[in-house]
MMTF fields as JSON, N, C-alpha, C and O atoms, coordinates in Angstrom:
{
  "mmtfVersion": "1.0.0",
  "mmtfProducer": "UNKNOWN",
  "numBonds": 411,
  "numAtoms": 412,
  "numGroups": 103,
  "numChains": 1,
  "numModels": 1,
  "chainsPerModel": [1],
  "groupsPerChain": [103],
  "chainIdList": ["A"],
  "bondAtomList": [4, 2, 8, 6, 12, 10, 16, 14, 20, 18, 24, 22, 28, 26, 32, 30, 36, 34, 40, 38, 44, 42, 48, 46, 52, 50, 56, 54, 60, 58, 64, 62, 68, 66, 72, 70, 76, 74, 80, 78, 84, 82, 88, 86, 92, 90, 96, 94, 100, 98, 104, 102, 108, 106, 112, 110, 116, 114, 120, 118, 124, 122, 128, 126, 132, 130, 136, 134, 140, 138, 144, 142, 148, 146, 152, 150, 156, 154, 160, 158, 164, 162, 168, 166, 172, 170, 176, 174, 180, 178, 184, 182, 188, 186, 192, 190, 196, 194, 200, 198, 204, 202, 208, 206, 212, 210, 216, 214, 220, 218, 224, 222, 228, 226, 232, 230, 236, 234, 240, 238, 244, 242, 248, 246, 252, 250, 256, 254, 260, 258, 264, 262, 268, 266, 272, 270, 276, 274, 280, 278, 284, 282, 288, 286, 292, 290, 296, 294, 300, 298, 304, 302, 308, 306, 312, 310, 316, 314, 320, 318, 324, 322, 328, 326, 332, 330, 336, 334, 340, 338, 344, 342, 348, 346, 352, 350, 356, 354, 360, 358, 364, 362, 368, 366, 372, 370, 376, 374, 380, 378, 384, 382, 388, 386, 392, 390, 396, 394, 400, 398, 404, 402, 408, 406],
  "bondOrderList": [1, 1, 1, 1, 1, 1, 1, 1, 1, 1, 1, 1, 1, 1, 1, 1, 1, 1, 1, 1, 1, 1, 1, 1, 1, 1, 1, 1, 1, 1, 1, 1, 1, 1, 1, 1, 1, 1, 1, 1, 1, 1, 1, 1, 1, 1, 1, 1, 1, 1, 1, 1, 1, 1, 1, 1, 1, 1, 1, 1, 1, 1, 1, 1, 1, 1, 1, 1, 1, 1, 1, 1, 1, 1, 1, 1, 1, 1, 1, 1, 1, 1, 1, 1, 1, 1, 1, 1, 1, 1, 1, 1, 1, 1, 1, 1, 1, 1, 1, 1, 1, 1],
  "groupList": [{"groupName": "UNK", "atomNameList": ["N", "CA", "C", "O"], "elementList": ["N", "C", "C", "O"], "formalChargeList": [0, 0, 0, 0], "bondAtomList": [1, 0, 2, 1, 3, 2], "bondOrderList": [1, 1, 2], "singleLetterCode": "X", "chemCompType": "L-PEPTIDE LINKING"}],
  "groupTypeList": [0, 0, 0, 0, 0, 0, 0, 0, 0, 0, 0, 0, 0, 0, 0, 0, 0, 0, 0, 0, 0, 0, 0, 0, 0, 0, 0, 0, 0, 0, 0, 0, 0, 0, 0, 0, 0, 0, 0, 0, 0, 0, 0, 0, 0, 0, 0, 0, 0, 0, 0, 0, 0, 0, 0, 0, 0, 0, 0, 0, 0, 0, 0, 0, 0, 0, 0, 0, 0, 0, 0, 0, 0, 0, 0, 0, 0, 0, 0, 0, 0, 0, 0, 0, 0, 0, 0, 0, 0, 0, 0, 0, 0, 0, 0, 0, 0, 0, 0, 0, 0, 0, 0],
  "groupIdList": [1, 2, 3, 4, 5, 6, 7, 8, 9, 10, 11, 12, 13, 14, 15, 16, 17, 18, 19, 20, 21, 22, 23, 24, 25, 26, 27, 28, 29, 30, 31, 32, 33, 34, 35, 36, 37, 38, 39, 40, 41, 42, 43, 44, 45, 46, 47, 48, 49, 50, 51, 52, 53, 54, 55, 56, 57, 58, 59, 60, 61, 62, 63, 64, 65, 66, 67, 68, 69, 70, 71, 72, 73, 74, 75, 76, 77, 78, 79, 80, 81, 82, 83, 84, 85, 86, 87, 88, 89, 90, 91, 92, 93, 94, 95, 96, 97, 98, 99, 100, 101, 102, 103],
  "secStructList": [7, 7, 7, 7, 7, 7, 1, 1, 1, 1, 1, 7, 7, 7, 7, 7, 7, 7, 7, 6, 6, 7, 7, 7, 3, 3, 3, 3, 3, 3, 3, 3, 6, 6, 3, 3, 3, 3, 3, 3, 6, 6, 1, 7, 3, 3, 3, 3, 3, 5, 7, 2, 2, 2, 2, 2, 2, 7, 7, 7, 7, 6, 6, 7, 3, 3, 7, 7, 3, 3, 7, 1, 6, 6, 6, 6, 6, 5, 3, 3, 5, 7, 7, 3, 3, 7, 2, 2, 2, 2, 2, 2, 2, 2, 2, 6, 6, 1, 1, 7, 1, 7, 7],
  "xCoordList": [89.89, 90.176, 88.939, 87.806, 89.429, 88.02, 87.817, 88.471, 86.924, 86.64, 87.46, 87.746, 87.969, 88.835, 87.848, 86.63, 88.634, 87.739, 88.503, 89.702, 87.643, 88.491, 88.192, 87.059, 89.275, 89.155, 88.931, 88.508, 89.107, 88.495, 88.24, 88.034, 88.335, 87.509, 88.84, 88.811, 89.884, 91.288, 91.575, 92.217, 90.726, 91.669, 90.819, 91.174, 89.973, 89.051, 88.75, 87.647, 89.912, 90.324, 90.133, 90.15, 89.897, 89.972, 88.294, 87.328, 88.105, 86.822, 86.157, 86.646, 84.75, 84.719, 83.464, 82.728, 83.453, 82.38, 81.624, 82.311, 80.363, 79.441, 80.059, 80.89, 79.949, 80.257, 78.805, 77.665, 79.139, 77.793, 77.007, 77.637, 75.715, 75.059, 75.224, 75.06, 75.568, 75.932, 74.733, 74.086, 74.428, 73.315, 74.088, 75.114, 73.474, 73.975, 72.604, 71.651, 72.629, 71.229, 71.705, 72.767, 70.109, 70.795, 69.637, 68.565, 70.514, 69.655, 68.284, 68.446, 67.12, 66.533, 65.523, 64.607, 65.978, 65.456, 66.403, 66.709, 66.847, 67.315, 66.691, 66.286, 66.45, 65.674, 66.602, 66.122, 67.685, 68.433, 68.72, 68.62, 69.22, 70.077, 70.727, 70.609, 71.216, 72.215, 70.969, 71.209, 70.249, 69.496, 69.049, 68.865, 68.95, 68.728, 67.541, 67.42, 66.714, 65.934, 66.572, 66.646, 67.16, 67.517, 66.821, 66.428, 66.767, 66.117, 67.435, 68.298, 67.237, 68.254, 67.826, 66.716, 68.865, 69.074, 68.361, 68.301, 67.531, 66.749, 65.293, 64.29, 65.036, 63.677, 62.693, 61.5, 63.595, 63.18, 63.575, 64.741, 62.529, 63.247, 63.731, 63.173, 64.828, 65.367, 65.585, 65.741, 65.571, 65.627, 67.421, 67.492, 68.551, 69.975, 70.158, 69.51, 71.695, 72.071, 73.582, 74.155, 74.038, 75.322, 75.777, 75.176, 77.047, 77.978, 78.914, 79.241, 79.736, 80.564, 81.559, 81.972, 82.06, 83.844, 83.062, 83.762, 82.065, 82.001, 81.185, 81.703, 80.277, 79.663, 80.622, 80.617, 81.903, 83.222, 84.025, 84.397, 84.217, 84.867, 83.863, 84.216, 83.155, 82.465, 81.039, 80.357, 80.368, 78.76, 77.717, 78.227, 76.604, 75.633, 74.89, 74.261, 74.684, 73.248, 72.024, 72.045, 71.2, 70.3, 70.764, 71.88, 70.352, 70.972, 72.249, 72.748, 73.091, 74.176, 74.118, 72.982, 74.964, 75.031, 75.914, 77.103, 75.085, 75.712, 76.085, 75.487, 76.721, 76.826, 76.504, 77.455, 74.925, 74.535, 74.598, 74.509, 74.773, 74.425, 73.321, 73.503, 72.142, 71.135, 71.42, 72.335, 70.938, 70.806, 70.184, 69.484, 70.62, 70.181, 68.64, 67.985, 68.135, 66.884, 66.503, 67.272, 64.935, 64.269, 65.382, 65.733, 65.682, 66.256, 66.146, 66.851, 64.748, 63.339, 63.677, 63.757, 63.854, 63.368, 64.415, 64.49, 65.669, 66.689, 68.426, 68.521, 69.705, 70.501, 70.832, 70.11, 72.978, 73.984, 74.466, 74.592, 74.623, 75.274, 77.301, 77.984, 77.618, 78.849, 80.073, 81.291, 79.231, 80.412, 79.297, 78.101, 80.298, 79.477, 80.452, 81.65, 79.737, 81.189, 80.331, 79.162, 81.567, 82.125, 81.723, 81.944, 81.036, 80.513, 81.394, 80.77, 82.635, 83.568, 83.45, 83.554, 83.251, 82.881, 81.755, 81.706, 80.507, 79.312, 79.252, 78.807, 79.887, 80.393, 80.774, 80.341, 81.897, 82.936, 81.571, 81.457, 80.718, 79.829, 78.608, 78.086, 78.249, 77.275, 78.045, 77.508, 79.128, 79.488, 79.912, 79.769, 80.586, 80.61, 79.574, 79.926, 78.279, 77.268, 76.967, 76.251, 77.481, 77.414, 75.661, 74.729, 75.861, 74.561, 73.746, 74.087, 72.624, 71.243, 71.414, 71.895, 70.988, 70.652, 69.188, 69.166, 68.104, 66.905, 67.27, 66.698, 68.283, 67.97, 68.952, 69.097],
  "yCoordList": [55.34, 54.305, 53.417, 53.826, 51.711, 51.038, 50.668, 51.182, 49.788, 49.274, 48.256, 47.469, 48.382, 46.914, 45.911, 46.076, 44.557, 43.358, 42.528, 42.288, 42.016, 40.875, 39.824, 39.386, 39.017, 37.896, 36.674, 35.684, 36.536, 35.361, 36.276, 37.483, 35.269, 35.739, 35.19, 34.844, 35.113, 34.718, 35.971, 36.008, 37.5, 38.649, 38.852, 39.844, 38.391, 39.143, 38.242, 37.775, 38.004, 36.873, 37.397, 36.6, 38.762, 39.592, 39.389, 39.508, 39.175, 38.755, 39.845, 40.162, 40.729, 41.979, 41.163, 40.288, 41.726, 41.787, 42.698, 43.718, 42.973, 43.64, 44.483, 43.998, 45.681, 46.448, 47.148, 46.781, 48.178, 48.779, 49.218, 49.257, 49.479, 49.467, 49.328, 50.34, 48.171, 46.858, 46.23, 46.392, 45.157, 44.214, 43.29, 43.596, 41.893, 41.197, 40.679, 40.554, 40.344, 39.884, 39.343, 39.303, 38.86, 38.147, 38.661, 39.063, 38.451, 39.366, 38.406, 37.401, 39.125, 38.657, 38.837, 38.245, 39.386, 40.596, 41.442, 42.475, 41.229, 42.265, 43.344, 43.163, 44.685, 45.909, 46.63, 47.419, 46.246, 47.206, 48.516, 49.03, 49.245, 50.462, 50.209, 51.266, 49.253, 49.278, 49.23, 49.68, 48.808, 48.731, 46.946, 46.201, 46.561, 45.493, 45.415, 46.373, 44.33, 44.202, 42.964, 41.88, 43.453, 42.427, 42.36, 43.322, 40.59, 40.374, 40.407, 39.564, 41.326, 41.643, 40.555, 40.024, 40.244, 39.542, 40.122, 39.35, 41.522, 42.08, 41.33, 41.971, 40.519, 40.748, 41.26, 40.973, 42.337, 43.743, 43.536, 43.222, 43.711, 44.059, 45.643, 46.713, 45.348, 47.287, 46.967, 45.839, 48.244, 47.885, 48.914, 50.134, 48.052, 48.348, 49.0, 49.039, 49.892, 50.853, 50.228, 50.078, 49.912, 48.771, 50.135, 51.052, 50.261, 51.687, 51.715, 50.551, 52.662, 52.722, 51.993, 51.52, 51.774, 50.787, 49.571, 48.606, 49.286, 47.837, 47.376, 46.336, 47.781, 47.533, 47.705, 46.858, 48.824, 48.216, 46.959, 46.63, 46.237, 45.236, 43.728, 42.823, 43.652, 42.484, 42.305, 43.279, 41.137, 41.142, 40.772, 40.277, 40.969, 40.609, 40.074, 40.4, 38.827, 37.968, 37.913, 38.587, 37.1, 36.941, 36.006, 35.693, 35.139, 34.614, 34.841, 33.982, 35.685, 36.421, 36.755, 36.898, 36.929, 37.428, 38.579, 38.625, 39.577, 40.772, 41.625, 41.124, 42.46, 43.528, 44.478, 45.256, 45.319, 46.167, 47.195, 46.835, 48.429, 49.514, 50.538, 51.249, 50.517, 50.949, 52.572, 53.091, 52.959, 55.114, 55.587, 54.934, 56.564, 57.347, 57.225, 56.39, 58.268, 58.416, 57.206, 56.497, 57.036, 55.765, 54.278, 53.411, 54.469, 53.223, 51.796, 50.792, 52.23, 50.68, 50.44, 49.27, 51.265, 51.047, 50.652, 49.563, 51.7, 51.482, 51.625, 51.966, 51.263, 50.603, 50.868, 51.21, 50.825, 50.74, 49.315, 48.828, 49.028, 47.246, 47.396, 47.76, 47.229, 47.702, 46.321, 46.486, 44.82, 43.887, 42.838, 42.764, 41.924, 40.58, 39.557, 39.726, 38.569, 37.585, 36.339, 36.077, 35.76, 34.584, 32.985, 32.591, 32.405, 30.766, 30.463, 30.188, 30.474, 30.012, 31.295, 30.977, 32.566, 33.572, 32.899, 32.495, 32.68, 32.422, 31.509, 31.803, 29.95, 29.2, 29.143, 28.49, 30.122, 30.606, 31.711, 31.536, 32.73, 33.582, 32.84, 33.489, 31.328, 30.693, 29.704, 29.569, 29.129, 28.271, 28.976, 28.445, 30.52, 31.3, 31.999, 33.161, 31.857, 32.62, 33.734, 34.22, 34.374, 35.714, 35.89, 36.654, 34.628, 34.63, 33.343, 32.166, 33.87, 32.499, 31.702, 32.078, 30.622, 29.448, 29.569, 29.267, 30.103, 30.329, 31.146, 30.969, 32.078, 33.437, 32.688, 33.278],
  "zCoordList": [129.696, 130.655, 130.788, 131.039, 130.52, 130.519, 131.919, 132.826, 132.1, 133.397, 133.384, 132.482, 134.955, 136.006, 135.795, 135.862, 135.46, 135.581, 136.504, 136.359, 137.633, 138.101, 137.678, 137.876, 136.867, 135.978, 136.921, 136.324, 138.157, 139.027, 140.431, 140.561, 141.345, 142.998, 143.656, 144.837, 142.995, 143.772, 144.585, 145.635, 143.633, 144.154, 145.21, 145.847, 145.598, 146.809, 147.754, 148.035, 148.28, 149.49, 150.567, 151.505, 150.901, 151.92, 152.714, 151.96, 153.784, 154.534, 155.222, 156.306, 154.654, 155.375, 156.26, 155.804, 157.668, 158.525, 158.766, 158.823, 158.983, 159.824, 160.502, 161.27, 160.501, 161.547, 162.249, 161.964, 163.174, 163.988, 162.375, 161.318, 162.495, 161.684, 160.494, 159.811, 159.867, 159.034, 159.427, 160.462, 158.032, 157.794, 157.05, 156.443, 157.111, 156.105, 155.713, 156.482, 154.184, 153.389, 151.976, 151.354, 151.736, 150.637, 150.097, 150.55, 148.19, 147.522, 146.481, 145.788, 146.718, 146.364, 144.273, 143.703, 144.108, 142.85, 142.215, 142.81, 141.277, 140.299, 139.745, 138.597, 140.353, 139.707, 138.336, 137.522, 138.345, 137.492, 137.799, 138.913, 136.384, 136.651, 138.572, 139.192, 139.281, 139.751, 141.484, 142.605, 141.182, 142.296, 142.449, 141.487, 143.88, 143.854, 145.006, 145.769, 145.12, 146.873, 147.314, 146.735, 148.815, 149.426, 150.935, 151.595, 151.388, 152.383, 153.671, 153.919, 154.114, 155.389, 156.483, 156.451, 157.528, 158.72, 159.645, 160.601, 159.943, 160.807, 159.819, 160.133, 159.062, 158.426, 157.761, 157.658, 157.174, 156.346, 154.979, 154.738, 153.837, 152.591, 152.368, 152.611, 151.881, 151.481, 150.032, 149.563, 149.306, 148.404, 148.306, 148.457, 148.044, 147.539, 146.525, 145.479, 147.062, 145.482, 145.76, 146.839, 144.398, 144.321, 144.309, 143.75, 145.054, 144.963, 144.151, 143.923, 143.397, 142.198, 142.232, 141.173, 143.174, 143.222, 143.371, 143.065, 143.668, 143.89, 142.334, 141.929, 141.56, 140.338, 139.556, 138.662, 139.456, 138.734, 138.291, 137.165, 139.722, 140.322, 140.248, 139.492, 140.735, 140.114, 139.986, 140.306, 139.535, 139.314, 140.636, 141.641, 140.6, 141.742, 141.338, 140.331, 142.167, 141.04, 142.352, 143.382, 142.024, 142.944, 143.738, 143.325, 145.069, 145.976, 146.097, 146.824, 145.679, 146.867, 148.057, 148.511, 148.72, 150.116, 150.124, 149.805, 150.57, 150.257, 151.872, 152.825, 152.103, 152.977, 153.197, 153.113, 153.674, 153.084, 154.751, 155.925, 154.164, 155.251, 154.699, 153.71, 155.478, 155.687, 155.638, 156.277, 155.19, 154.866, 156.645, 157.419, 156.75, 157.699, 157.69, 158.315, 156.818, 156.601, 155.809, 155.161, 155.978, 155.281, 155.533, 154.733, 156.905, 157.278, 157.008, 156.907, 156.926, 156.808, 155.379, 155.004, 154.661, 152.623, 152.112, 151.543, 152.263, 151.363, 152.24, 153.419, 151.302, 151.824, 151.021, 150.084, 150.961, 149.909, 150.635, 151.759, 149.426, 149.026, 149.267, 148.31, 149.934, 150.496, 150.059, 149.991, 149.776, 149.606, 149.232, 149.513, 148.361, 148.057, 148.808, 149.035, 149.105, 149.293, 148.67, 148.387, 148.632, 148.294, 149.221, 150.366, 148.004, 148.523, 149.775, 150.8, 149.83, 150.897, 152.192, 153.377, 151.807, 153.031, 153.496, 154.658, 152.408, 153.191, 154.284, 155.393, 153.821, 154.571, 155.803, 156.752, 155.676, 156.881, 157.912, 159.125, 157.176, 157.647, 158.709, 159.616, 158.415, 158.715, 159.87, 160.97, 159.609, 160.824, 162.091, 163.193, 161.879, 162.905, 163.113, 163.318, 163.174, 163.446, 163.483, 164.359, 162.493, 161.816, 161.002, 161.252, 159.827, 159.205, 159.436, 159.312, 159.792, 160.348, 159.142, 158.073, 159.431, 158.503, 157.318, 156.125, 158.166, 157.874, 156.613, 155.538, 156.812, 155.836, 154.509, 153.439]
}
């Protein structure tokens, strides 16, 4: 069985938000093997682990805006990357004041 491709961003129309300890950030650095550093909305770099259903499903580049939830332990460092969205989420993310302008 190969990997799911989503052949456009028609299929991921669906809009996830922040929940209680939820971050939103944007990514700044590509580390590879599936790790990224992103600059979170608290002001912290963590450094992200893209999780298996989502590195299936589509790519992460740098300046994305991603959804990340922070690990129990080493709260400060690291984070799983939980959703990317979409130029038109970001949009929609920034006029409802979800994500600062600055970031």
């Amino acid at each position: 069985m190969g990997k799911r491709k989503v052949l456009s961003e028609e299929n991921l129309k669906e809009l996830v938000l922040p929940e209680s300890g939820e971050l939103l950030g944007v990514v700044v650095k590509l580390l590879g093997s599936d790790h990224i550093m992103v600059k979170c909305t608290d002001g912290r770099f963590r450094m992200g682990r893209i999780i298996g259903r989502l590195k299936r499903k589509i790519w992460i580049r740098e300046g994305d805006v991603v959804l990340v939830a922070p690990w129990d332990f080493k709260e400060n460092e690291k984070a799983d990357v939980v959703w990317r969205y979409t130029i038109s989420q970001v949009d929609w993310l920034k006029a409802n004041k979800y994500l600062p302008e600055e970031l």
